[in-house]
C-alpha positions in Angstrom: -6.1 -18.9 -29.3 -7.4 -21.1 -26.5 -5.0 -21.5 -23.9 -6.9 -24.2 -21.7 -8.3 -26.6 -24.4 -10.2 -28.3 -21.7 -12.2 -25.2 -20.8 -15.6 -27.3 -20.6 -13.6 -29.0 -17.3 -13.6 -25.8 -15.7 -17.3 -25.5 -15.9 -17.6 -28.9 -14.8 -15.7 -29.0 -12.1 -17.3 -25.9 -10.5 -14.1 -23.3 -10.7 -16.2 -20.8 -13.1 -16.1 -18.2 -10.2 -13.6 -16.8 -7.6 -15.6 -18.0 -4.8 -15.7 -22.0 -6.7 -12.4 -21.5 -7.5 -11.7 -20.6 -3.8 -13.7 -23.8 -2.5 -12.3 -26.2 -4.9 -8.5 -24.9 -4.5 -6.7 -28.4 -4.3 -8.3 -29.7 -7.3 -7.6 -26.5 -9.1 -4.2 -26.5 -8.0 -3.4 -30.4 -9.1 -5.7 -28.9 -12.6 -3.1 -26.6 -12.8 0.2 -28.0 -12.1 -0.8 -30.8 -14.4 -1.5 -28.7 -17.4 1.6 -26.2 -16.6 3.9 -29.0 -16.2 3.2 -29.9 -20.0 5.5 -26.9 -21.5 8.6 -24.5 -20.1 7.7 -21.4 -18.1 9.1 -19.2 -21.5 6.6 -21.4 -23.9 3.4 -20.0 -21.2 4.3 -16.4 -20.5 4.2 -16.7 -24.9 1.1 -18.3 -24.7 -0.2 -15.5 -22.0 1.2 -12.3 -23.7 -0.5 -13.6 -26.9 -3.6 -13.7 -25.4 -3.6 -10.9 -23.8 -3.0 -12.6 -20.1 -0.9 -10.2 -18.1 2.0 -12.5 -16.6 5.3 -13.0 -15.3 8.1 -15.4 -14.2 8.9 -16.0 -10.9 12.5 -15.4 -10.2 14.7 -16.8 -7.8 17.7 -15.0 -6.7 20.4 -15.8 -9.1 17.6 -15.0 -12.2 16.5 -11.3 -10.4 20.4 -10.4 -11.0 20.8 -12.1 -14.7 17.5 -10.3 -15.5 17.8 -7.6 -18.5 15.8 -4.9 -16.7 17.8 -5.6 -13.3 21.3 -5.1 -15.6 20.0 -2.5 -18.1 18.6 0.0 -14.7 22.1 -0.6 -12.6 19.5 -2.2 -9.8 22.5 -4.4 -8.9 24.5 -3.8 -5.8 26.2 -5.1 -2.7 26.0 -4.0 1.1 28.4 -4.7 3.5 26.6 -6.3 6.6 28.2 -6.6 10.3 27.7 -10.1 10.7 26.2 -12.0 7.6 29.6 -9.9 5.2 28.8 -9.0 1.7 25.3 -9.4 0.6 23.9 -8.8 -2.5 20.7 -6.9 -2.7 18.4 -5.1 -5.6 17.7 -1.2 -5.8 15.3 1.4 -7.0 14.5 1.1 -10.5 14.5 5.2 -10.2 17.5 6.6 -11.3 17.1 10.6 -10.7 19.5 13.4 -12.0 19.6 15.7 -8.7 18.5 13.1 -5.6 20.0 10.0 -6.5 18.8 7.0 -4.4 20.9 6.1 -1.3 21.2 3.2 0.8 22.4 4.0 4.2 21.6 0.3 6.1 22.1 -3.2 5.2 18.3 -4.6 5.4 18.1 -6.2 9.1 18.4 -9.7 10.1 15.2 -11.8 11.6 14.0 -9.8 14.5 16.6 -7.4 14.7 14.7 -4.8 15.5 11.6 -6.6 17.0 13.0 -5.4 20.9 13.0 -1.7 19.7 9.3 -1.9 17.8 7.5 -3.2 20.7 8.7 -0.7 23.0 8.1 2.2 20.4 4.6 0.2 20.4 4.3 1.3 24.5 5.4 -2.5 25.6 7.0 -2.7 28.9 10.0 -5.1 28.9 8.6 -7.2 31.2 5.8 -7.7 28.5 7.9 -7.9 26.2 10.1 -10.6 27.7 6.5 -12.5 28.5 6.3 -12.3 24.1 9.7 -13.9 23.7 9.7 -16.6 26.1 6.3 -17.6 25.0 7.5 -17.6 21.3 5.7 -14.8 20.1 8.8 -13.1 18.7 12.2 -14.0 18.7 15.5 -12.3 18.0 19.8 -13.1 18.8 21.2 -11.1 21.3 23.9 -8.5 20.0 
């Protein structure tokens, strides 16, 4: 089966190669977008698996918990966090007997830990203040 009918336009247009393919990006791209945009993401990862094409869907949120694997591996689960409340969040496919997997933190907000880092990193404050008011990182004071 011959996904891309058009195949002589990809030896035309110079994207036979990585390195074409890498030069010629925006016209791949619109290539692309036009020919996917001709039948749903399910109809193409069909097309793909029957050819042999390793591929996946690209989940937002909401799909990643509806997704079978996600439900069927208990992946599922909510954190408590101090100042964003309940969050939901996905776990370890690995499901083992003895050492169960744990979750002792809520994942950190933007730049949470940024302060800490550098100063593990051997940053003096004064440096490190010299980062943030230059915009080179950023965090909210607790």
């Amino acid at each position: 089966m011959k996904l891309w009918k058009d195949r002589i336009y990809w030896r035309i247009r110079g994207f036979r190669s990585n390195a074409l393919r890498t030069v010629n990006q925006v016209p791949l791209a619109e290539q692309l977008s036009t020919t996917l945009k001709k039948h749903c993401a399910q109809s193409w990862l069909e097309k793909f698996h029957k050819a042999g094409v390793p591929a996946t869907a690209i989940y937002n949120l909401a799909d990643v918990y509806e997704d079978a694997h996600v439900k069927s591996r208990e992946m599922h689960f909510t954190f408590e966090h101090q100042s964003l409340g309940t969050i939901d969040q996905i776990g370890s496919p690995m499901k083992f007997s003895t050492t169960p997997v744990g979750y002792r933190l809520p994942p950190p907000t933007l730049g949470q830990h940024t302060k800490d880092i550098l100063m593990w990193l051997g940053y003096s404050a004064d440096k490190i203040q010299d980062f943030r008011k230059s915009g080179v990182v950023s965090w909210k004071e607790s």
